[in-house]
C-alpha positions in Angstrom: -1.6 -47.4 31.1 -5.3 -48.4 31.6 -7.4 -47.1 34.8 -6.8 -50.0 36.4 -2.9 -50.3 36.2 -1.6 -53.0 34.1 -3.6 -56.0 35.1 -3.4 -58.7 32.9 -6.9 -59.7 32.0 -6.4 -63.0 30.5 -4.3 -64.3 33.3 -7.2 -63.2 35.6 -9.7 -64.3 33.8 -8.5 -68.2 33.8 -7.0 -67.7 37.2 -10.6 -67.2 38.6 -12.2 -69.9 36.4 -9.7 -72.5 37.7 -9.8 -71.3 41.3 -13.5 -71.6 40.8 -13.9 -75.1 39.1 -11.1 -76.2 42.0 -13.4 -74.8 44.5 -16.5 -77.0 42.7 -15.1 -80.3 42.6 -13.1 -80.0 45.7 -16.6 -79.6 47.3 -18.3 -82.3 45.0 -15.5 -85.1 45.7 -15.3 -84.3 49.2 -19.3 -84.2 49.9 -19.7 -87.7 48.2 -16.6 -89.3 49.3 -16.4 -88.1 53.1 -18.9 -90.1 54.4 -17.3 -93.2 53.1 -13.8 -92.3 54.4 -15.1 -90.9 57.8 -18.7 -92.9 58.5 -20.6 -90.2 59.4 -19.7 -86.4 57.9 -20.3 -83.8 61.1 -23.0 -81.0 59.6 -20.5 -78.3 59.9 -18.2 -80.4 57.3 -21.3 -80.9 55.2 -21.9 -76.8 55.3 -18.1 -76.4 54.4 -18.6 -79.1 51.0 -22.1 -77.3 49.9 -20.7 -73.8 50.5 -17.3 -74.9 48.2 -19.5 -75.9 45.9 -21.9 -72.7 45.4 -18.4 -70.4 45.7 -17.0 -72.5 43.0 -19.6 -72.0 40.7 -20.2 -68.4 41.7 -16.3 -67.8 40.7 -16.5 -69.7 37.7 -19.1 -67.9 36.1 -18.7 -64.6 37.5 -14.8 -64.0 36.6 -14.8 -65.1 33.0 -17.5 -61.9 32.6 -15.9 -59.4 34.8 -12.1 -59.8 34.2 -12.9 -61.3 30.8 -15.9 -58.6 29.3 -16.7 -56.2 31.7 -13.0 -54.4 33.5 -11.5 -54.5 29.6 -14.6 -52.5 28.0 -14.6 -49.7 30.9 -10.9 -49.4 30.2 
């Protein structure tokens, strides 16, 4: 057994890339299509879309390299 129990790095590693690229264009589809559906998007619901979409991308890249490259070689 590794340091870090039996995690299963692969399964992480596309886990977070999914959860991230969900995040993205959850944010994307709902920052373009909100203010056709509602008229006018309130600013927090705009701050909710932008920040979706810079924690989608941040989870994206960042879990492919640290479940993916990083937690495997320190094993």
């Amino acid at each position: 057994m590794g340091r870090y129990g039996s995690l299963d790095y692969p399964k992480l590693t596309k886990g977070g890339f999914l959860l991230g690229l969900t995040l993205f264009l959850a944010g994307a589809i709902g920052g373009a299509f909100a203010p056709a559906v509602l008229g006018s998007t309130p600013g927090w619901l705009s701050t909710v879309f932008v920040d979706m979409e810079a924690v989608g991308i941040l989870l994206g890249l960042l879990s492919p390299i640290v479940f993916g490259v990083v937690l495997p070689l320190t094993e």
